[in-house]
N, CA, C and O atoms as CSV, one atom per row, in Angstrom:
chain,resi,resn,atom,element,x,y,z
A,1,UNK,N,N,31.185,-67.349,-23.961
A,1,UNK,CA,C,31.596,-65.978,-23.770
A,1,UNK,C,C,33.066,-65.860,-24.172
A,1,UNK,O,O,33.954,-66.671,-23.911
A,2,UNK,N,N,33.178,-64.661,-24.881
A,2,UNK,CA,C,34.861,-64.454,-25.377
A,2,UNK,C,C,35.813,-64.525,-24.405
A,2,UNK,O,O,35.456,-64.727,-23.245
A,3,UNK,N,N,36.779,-64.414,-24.637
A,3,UNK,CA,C,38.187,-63.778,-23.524
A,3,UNK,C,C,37.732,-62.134,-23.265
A,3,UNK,O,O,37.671,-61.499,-22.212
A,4,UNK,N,N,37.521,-61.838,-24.292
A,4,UNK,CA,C,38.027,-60.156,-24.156
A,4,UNK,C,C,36.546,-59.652,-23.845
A,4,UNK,O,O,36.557,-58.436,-23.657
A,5,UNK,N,N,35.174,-60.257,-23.726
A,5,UNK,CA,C,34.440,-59.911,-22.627
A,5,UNK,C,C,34.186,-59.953,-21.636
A,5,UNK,O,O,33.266,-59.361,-21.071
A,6,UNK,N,N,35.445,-61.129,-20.928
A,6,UNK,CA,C,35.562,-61.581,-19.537
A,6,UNK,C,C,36.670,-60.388,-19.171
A,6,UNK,O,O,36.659,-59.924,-18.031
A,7,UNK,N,N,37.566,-59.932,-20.095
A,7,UNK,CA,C,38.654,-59.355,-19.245
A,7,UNK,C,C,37.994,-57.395,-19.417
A,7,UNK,O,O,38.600,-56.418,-18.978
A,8,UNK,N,N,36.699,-57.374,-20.142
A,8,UNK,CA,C,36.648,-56.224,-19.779
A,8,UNK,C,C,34.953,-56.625,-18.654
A,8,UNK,O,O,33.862,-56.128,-18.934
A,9,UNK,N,N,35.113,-57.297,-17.816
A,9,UNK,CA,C,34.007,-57.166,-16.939
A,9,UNK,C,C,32.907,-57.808,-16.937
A,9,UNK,O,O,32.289,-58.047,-15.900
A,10,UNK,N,N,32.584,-58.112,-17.928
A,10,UNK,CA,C,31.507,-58.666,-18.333
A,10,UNK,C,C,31.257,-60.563,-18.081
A,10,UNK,O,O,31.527,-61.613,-18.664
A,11,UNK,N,N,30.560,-60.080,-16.796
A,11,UNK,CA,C,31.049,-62.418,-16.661
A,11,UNK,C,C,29.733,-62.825,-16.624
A,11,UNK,O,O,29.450,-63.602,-15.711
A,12,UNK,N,N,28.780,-62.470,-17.449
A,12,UNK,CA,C,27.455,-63.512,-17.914
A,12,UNK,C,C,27.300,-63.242,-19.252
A,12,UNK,O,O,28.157,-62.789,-20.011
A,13,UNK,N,N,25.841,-63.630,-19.578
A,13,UNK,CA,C,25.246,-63.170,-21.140
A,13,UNK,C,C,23.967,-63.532,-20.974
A,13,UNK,O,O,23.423,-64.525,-20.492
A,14,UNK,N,N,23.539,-62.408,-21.529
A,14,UNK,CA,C,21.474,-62.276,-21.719
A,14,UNK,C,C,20.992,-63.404,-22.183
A,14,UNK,O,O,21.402,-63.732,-23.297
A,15,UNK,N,N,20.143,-64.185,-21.589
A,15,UNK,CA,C,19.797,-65.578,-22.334
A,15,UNK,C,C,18.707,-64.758,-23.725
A,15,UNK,O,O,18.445,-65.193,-24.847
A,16,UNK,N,N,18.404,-63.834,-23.246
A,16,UNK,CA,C,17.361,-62.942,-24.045
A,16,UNK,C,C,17.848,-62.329,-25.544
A,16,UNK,O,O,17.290,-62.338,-26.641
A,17,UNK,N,N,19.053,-61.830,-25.116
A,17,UNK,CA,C,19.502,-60.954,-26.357
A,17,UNK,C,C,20.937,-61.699,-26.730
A,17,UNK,O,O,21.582,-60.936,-27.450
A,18,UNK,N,N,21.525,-62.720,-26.523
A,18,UNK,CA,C,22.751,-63.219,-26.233
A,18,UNK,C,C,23.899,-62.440,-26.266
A,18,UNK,O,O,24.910,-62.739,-26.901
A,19,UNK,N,N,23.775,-61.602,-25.697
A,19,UNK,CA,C,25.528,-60.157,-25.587
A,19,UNK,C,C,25.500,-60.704,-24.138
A,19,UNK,O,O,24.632,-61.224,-23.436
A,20,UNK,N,N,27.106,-60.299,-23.939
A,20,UNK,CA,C,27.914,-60.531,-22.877
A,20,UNK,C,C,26.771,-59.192,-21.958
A,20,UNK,O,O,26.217,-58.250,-22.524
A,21,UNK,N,N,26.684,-59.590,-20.155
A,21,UNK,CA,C,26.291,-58.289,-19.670
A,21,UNK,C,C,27.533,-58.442,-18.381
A,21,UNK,O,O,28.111,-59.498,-18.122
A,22,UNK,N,N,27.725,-57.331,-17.787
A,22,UNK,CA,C,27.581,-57.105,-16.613
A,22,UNK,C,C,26.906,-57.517,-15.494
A,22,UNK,O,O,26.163,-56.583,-15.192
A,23,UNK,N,N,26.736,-58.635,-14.534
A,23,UNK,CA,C,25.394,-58.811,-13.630
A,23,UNK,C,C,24.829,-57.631,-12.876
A,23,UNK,O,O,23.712,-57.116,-12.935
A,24,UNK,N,N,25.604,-57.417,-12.348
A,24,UNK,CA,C,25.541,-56.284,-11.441
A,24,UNK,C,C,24.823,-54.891,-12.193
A,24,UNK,O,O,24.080,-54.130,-11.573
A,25,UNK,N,N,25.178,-54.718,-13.586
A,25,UNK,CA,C,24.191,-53.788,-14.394
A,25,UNK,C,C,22.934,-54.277,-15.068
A,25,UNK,O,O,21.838,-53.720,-15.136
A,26,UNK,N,N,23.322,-55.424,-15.545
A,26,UNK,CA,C,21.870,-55.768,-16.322
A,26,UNK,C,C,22.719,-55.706,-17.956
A,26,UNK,O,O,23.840,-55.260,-18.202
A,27,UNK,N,N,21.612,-56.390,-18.986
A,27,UNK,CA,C,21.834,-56.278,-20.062
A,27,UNK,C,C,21.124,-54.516,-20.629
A,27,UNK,O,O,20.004,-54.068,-20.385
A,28,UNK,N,N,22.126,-53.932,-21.327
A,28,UNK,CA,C,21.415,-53.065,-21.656
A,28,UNK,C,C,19.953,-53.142,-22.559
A,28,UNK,O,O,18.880,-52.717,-22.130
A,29,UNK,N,N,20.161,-53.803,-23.954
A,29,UNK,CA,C,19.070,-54.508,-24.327
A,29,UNK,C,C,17.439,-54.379,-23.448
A,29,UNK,O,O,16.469,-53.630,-23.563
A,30,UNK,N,N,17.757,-55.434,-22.641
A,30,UNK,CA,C,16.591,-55.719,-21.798
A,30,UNK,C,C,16.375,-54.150,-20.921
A,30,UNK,O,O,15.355,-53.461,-20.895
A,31,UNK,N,N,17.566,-53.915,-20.315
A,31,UNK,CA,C,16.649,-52.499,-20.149
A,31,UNK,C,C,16.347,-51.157,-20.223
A,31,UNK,O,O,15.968,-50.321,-19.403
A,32,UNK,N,N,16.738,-51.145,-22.009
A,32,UNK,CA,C,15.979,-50.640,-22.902
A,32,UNK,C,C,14.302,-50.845,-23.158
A,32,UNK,O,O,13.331,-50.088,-23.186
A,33,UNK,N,N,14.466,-51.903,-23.280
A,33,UNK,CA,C,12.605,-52.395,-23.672
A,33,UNK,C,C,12.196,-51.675,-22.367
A,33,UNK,O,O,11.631,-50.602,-22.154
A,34,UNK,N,N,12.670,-52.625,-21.589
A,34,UNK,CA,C,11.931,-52.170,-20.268
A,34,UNK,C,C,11.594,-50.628,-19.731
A,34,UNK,O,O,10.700,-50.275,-18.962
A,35,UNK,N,N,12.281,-50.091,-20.181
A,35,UNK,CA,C,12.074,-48.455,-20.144
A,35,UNK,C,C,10.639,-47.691,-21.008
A,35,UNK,O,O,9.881,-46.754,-20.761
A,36,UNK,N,N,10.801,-48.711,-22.144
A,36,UNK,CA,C,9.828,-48.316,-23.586
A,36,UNK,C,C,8.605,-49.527,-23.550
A,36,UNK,O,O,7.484,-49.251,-23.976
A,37,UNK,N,N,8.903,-50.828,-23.030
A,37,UNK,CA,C,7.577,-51.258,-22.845
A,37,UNK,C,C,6.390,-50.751,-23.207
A,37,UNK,O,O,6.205,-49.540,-23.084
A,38,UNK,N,N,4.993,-51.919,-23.914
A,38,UNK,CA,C,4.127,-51.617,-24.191
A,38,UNK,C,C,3.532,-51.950,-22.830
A,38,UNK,O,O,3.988,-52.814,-22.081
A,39,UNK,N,N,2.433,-51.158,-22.568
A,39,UNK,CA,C,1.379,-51.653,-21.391
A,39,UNK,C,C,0.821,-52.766,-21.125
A,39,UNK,O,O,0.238,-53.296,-22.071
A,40,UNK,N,N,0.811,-53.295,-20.136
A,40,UNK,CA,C,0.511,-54.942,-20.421
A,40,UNK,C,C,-1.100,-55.062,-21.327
A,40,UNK,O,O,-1.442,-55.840,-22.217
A,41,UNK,N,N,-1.785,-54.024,-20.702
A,41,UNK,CA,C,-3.798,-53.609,-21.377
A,41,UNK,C,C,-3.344,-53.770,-23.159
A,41,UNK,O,O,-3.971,-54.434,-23.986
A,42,UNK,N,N,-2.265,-53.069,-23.377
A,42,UNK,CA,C,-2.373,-53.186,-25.184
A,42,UNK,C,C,-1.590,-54.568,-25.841
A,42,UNK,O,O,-1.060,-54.484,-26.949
A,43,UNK,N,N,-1.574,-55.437,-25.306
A,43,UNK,CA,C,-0.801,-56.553,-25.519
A,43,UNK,C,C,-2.117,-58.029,-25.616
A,43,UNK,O,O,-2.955,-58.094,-24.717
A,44,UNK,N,N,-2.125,-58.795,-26.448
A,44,UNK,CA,C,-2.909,-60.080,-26.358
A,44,UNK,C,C,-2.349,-60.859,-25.144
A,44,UNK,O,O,-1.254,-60.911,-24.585
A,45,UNK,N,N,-3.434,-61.383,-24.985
A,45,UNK,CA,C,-2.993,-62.793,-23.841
A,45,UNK,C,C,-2.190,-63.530,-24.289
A,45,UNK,O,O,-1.310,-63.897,-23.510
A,46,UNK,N,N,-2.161,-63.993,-25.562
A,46,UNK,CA,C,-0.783,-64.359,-25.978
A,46,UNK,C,C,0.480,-64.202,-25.664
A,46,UNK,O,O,1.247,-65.007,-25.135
A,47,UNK,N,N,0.724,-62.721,-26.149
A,47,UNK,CA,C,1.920,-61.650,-26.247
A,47,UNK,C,C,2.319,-61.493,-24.915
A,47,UNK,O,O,3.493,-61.216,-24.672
A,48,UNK,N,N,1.209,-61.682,-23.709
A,48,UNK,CA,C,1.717,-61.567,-22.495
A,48,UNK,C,C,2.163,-62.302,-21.820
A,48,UNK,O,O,2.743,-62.062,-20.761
A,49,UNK,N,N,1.903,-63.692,-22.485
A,49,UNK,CA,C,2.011,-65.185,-21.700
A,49,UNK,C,C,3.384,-65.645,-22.106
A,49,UNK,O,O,3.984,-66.483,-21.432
A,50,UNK,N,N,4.123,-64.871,-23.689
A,50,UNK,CA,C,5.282,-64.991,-24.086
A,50,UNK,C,C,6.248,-64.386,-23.534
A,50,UNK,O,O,7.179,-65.097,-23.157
A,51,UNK,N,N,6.333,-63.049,-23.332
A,51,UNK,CA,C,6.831,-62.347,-22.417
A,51,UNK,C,C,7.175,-63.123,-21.393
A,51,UNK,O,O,8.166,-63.843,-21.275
A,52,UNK,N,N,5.766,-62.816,-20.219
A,52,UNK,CA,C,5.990,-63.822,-18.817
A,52,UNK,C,C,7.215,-64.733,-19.504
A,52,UNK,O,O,8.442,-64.642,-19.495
A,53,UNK,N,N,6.238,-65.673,-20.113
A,53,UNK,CA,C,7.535,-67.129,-20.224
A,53,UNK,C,C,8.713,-66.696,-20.193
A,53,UNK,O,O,9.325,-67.141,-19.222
A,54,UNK,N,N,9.536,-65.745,-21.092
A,54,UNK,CA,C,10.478,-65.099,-21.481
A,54,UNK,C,C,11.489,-64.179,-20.262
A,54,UNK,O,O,12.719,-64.123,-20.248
A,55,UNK,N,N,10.649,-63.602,-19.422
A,55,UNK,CA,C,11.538,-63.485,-18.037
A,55,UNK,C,C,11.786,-64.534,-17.304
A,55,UNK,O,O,12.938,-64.674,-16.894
A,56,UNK,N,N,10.684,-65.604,-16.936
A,56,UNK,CA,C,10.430,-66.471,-15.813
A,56,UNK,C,C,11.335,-67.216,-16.193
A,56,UNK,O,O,11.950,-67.541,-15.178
A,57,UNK,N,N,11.759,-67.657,-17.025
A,57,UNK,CA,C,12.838,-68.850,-17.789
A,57,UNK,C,C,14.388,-68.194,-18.206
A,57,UNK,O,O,15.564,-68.558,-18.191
A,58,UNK,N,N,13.951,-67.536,-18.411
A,58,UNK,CA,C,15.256,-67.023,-18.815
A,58,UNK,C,C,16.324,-66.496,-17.406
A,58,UNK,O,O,15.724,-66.260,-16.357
A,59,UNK,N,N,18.124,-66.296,-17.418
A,59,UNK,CA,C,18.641,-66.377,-16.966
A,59,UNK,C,C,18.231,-64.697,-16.380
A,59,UNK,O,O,17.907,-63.777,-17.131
A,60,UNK,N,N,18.343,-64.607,-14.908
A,60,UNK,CA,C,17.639,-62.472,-14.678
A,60,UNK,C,C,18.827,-61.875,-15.354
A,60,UNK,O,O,19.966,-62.301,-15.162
A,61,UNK,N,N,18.566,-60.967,-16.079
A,61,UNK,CA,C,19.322,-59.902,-16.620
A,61,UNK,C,C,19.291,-58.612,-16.801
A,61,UNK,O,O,19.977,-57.894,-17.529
A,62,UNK,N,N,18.010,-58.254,-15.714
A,62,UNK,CA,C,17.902,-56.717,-15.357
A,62,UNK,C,C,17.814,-56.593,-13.806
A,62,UNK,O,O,17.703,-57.650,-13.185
A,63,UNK,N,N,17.845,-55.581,-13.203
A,63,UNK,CA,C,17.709,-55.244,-11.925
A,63,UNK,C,C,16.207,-56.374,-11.101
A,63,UNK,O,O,15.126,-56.380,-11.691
A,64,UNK,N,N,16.307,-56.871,-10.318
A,64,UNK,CA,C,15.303,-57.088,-9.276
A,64,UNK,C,C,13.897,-56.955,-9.295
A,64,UNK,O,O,12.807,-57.525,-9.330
A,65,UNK,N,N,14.478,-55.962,-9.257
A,65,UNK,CA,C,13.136,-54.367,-9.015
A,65,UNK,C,C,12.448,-54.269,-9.864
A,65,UNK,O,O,11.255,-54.019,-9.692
A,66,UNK,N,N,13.016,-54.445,-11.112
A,66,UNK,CA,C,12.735,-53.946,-12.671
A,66,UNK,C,C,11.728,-55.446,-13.091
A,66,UNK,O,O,10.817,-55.369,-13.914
A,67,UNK,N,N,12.003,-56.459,-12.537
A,67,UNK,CA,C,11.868,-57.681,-13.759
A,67,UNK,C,C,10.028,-57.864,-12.604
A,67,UNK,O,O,8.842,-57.988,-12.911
A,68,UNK,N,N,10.807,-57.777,-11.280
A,68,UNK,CA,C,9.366,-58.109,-10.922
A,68,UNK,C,C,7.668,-57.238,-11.230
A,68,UNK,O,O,6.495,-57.504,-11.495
A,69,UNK,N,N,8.689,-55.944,-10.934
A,69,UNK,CA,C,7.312,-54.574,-11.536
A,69,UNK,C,C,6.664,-55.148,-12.819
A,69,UNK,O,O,5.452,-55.337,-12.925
A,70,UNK,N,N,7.573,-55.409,-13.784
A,70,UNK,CA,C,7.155,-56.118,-15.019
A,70,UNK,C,C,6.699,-57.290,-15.259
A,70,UNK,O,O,6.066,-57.375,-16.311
A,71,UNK,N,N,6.814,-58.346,-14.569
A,71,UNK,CA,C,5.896,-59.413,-14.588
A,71,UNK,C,C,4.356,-59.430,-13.489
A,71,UNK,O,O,3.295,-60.054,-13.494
A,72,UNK,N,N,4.983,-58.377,-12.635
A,72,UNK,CA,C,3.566,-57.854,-11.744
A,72,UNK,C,C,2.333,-57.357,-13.175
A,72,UNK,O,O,1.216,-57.844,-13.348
A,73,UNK,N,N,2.970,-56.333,-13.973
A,73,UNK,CA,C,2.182,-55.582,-14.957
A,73,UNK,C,C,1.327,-56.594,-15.639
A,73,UNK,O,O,0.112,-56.492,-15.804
A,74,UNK,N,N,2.407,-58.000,-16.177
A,74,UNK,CA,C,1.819,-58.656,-17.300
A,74,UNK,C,C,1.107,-59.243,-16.529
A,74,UNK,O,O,-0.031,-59.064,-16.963
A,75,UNK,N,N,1.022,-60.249,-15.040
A,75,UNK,CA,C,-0.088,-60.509,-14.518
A,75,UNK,C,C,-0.792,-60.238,-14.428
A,75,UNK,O,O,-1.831,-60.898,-14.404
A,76,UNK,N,N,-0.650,-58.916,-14.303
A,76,UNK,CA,C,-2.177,-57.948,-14.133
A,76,UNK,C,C,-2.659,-58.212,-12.570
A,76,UNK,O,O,-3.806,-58.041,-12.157
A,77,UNK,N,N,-1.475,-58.686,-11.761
A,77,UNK,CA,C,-2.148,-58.334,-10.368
A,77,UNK,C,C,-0.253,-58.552,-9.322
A,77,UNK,O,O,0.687,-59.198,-9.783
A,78,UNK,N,N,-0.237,-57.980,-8.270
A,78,UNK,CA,C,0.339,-58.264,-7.393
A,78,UNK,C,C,1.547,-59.604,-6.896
A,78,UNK,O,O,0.828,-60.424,-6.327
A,79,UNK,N,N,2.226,-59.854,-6.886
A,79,UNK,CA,C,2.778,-61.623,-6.921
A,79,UNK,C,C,3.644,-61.261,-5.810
A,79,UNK,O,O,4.250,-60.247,-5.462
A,80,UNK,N,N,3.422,-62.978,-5.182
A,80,UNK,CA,C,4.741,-63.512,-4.035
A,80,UNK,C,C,5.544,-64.125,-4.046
A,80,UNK,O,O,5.318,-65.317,-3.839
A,81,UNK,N,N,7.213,-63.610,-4.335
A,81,UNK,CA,C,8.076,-64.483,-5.006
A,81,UNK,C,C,8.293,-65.692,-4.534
A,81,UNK,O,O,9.499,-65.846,-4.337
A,82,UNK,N,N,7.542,-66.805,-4.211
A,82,UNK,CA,C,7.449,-67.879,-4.226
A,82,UNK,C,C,6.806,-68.940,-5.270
A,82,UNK,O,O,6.897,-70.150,-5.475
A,83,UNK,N,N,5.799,-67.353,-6.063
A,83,UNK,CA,C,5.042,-67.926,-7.077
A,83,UNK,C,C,5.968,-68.607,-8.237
A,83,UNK,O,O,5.631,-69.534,-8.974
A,84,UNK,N,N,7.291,-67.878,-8.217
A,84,UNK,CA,C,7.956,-67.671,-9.293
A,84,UNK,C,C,8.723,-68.939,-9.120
A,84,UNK,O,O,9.474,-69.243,-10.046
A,85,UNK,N,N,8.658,-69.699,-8.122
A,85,UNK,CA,C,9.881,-70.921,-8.219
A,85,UNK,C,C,8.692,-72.156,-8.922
A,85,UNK,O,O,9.203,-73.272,-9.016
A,86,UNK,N,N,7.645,-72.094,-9.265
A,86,UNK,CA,C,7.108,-72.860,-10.542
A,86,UNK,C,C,7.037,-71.946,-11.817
A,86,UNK,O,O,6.352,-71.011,-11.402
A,87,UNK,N,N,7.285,-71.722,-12.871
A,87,UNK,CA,C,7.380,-70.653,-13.749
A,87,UNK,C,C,5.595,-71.289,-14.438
A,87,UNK,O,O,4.721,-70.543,-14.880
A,88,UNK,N,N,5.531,-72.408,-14.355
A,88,UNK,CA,C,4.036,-73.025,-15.647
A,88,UNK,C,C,3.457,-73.438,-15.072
A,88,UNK,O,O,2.585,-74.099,-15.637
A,89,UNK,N,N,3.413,-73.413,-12.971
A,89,UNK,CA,C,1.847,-73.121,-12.797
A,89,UNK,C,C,1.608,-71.350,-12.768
A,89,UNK,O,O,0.532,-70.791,-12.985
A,90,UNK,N,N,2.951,-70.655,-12.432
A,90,UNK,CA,C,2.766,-69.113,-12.742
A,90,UNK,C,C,2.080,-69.060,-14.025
A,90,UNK,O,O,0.863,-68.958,-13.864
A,91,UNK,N,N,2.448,-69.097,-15.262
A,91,UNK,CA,C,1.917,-69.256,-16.508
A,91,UNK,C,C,0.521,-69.730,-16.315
A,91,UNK,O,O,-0.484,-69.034,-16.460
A,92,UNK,N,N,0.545,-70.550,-16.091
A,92,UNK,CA,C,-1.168,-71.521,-16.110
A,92,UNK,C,C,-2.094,-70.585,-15.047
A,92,UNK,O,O,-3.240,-70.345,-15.426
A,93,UNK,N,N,-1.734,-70.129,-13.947
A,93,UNK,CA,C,-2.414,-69.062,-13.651
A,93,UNK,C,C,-2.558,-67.561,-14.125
A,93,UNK,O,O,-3.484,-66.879,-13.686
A,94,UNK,N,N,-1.786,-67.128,-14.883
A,94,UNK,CA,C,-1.855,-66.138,-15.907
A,94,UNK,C,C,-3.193,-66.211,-16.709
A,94,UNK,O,O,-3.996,-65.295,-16.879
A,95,UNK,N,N,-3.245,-67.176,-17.051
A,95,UNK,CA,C,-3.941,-67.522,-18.146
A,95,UNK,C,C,-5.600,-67.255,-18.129
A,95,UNK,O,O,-6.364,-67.135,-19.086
A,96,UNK,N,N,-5.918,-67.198,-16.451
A,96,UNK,CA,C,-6.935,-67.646,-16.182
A,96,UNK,C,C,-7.678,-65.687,-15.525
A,96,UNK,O,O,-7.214,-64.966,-14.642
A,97,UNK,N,N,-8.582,-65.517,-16.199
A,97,UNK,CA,C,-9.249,-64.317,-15.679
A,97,UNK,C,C,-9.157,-63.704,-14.404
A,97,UNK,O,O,-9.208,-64.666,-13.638
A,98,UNK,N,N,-9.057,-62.741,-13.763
A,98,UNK,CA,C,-8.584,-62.505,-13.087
A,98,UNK,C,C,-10.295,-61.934,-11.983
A,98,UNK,O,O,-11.348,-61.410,-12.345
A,99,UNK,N,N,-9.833,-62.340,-10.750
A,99,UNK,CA,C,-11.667,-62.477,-9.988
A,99,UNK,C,C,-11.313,-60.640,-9.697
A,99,UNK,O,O,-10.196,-60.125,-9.648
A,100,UNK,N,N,-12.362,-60.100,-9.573
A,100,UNK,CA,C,-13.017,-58.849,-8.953
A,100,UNK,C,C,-12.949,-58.805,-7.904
A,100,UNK,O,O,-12.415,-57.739,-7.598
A,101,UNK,N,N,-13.263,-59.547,-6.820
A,101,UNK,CA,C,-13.323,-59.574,-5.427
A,101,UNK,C,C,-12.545,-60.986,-4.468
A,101,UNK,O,O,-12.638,-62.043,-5.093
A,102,UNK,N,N,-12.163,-61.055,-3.735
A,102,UNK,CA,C,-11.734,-62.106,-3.291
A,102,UNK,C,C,-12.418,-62.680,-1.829
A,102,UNK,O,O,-12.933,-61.759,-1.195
A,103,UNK,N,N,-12.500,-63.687,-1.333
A,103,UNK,CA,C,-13.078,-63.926,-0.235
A,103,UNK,C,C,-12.728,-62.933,1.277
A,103,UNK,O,O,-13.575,-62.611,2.110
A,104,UNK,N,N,-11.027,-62.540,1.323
A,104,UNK,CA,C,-10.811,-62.021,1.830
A,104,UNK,C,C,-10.956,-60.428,1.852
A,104,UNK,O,O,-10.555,-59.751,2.799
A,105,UNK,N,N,-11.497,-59.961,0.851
A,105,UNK,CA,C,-11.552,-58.580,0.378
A,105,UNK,C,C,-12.601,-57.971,1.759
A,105,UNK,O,O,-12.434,-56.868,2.280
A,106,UNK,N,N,-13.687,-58.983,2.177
A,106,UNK,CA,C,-14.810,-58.559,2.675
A,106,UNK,C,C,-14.471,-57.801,4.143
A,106,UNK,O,O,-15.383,-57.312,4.811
């Protein structure tokens, strides 16, 4: 990071987009997409599993609020941030179809 992005505020950088951010704001970049995002339904399992990877690994650089709604989407179900302190069994359960009913549903 430069001098003259530390002395105007800026004391990280997007592992995503590599510009200096603000923590406390977020990279603008990232939440841009995030505003314009495709739906997780129009995206391949691929495209979604890259993504995932792509928040879960990477350094947070948007709001909280923002990163989890969005990896909730690409799961395609609900999560407990505990899931998130393995990022590739998160991934490896991504991967895997998602059940209709659960034992506890009944």
């Amino acid at each position: 990071m430069t001098q003259r992005a530390m002395a105007d505020g800026l004391t990280s950088e997007c592992d995503i987009h590599l510009v200096p951010i603000d923590e406390a704001r977020g990279c603008t970049y990232c939440l841009r997409f995030l505003a314009s995002a495709p739906k997780a339904g129009e995206l391949t399992l691929l495209q979604r599993l890259d993504e995932l990877e792509q928040w879960l690994t990477a350094r947070r650089s948007v709001p909280t609020e923002a990163l989890y709604e969005r990896i909730e989407e690409l799961a395609g179900r609900g999560i407990s941030l505990h899931e998130l302190d393995d990022p590739d069994l998160f991934l490896r359960r991504a991967q895997r179809p998602s059940r209709q009913t659960d034992y506890w549903d009944w």
